[in-house]
C-alpha positions as CSV (number, residue, x, y, z in Angstrom):
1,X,0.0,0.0,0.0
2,X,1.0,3.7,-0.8
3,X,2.3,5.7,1.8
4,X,1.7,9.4,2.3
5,X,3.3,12.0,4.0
6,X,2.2,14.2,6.4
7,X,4.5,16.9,8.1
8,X,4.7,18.3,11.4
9,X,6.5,21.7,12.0
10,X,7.4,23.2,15.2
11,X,8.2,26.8,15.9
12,X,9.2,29.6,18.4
13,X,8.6,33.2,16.9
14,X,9.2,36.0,18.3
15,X,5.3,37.1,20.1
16,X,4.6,37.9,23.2
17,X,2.9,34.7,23.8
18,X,5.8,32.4,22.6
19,X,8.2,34.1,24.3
20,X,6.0,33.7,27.3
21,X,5.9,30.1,26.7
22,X,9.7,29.6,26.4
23,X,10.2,31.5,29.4
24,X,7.5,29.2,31.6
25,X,8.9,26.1,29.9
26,X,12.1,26.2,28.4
27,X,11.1,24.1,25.5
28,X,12.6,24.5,22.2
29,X,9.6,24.9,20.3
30,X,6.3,26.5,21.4
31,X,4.1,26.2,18.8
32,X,2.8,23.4,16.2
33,X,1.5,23.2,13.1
34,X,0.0,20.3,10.8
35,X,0.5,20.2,6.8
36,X,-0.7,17.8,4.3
37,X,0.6,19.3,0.9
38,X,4.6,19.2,1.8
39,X,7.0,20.8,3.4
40,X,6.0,24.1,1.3
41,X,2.4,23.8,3.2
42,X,0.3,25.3,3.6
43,X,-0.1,24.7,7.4
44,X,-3.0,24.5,9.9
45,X,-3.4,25.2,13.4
46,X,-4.6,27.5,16.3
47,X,-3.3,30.4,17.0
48,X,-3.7,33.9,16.0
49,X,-6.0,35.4,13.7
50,X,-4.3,38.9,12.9
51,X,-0.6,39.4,13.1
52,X,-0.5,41.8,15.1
53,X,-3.4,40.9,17.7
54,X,-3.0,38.1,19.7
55,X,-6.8,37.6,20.3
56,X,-8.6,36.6,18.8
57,X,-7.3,33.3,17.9
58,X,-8.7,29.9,16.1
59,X,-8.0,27.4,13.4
60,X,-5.9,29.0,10.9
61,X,-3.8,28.3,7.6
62,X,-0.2,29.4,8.2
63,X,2.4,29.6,5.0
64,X,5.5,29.0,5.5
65,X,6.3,32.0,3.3
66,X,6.2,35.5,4.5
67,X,7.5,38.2,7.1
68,X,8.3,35.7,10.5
69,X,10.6,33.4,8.0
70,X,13.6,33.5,10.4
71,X,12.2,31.7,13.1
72,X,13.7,28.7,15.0
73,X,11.7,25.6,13.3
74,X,11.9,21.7,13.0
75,X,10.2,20.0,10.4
76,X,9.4,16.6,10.9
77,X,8.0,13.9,8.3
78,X,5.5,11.4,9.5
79,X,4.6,8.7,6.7
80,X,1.4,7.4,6.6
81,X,-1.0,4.8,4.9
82,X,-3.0,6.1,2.5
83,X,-6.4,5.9,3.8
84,X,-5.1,7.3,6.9
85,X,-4.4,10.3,4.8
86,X,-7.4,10.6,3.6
87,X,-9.4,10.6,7.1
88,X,-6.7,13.1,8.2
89,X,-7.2,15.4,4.7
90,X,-11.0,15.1,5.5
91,X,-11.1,15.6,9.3
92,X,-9.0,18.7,8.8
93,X,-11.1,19.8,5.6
94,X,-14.5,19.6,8.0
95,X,-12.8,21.8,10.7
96,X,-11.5,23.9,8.6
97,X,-14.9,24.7,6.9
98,X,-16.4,25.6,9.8
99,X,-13.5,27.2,11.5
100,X,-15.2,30.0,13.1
101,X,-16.8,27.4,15.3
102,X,-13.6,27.1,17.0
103,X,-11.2,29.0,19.1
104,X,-7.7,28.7,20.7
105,X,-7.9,27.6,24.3
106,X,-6.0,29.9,26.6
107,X,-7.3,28.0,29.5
108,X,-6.2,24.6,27.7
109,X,-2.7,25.7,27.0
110,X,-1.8,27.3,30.8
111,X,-3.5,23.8,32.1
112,X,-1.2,21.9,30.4
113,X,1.3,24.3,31.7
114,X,0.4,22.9,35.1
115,X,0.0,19.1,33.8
116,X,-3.5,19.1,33.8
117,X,-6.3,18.1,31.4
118,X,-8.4,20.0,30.1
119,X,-11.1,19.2,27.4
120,X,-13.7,21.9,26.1
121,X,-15.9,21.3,22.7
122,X,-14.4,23.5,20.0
123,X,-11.5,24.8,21.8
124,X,-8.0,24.0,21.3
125,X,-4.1,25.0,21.8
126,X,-1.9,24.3,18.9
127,X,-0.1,21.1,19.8
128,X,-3.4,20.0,21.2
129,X,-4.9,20.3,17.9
130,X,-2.2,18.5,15.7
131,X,-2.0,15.8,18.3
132,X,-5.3,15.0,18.5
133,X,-5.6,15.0,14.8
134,X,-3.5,12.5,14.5
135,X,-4.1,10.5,17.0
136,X,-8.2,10.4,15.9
137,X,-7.5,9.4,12.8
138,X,-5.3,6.9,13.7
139,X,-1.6,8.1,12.6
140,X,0.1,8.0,15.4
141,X,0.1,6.6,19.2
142,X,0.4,9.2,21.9
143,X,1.7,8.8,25.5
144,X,-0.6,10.9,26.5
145,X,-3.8,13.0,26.3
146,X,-3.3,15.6,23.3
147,X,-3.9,17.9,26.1
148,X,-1.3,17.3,27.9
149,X,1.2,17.3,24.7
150,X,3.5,20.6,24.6
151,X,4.9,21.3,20.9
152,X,8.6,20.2,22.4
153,X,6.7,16.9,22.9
154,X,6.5,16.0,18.9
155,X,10.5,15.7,19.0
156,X,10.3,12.3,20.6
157,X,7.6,10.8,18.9
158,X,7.8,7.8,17.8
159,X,7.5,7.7,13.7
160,X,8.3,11.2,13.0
161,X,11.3,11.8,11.5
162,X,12.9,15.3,11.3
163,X,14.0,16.7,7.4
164,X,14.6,20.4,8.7
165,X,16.0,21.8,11.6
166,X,17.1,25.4,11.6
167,X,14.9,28.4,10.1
168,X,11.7,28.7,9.0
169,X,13.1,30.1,5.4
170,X,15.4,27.4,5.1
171,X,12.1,25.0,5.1
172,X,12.1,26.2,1.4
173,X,16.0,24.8,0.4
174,X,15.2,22.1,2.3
175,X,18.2,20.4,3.1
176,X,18.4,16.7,4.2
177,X,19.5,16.2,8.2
């Protein structure tokens, strides 16, 4: 059977919020996003709406092209069957569609700060929301709740293996690891 890929990327920009994240955790990475059309993207996740607002905040389509290019990133490859591809494309295609049902989980994200779970219908953080993708559709096994997974968290999971490390613009070149 085919196999598809499916990429994860991890980030830490320079806002307000991620550099309140790296201070509180110290984690390389501090947000995550999930493509399905290569390493060019796009990419989706939860985060901010408007660049220069941090609220409000939902699912959106990030590109890896554009003015926050040289940012600390990792991309990581995950290869998966075909027809779990295809529930992935679609689960993210029915979000996406209605996307302002949903919004980013402040609460969520400072909970999982703290190790704790929290679970509210049509709210998520950003590794929340890749992890749980993935894990609903079958692509991966976590080893834990999706709402306990930090973006740092991706780097040791099992099956994905990392094609870029370095800055978001060099995504683009891609250069093998």
């Amino acid at each position: 059977m085919e196999e598809c890929a499916v990429h994860i990327l991890l980030t830490r920009s320079g806002t307000w919020f991620s550099r309140l994240i790296h201070l509180a955790t110290q984690d390389d990475y501090t947000h995550a996003s999930i493509g399905l059309d290569g390493p060019a993207g796009p990419f989706y996740s939860f985060a901010r709406k408007y660049e220069h607002f941090a609220l409000p905040a939902g699912l959106v389509e990030e590109q890896v092209t554009g003015r926050r290019r040289a940012v600390p990133c990792c991309l990581y490859e995950l290869r998966v069957s075909q027809d779990t591809y295809i529930a992935l494309r679609r689960q993210l295609q029915a979000m996406y569609a209605q996307r302002e049902e949903y919004h980013y989980s402040v609460l969520g994200a400072f909970a999982c700060y703290f190790n704790l779970s929290l679970q509210r219908r049509h709210h998520f953080f950003c590794s929340q929301f890749v992890a749980g993708l993935l894990a609903d559709c079958g692509a991966v096994e976590l080893p834990k709740p999706p709402t306990l997974l930090r973006p740092a968290d991706f780097c040791s999971l099992k099956g994905l293996r990392p094609v870029h490390r370095g800055l978001l613009d060099g995504i683009l070149v891609q250069p093998a690891l």
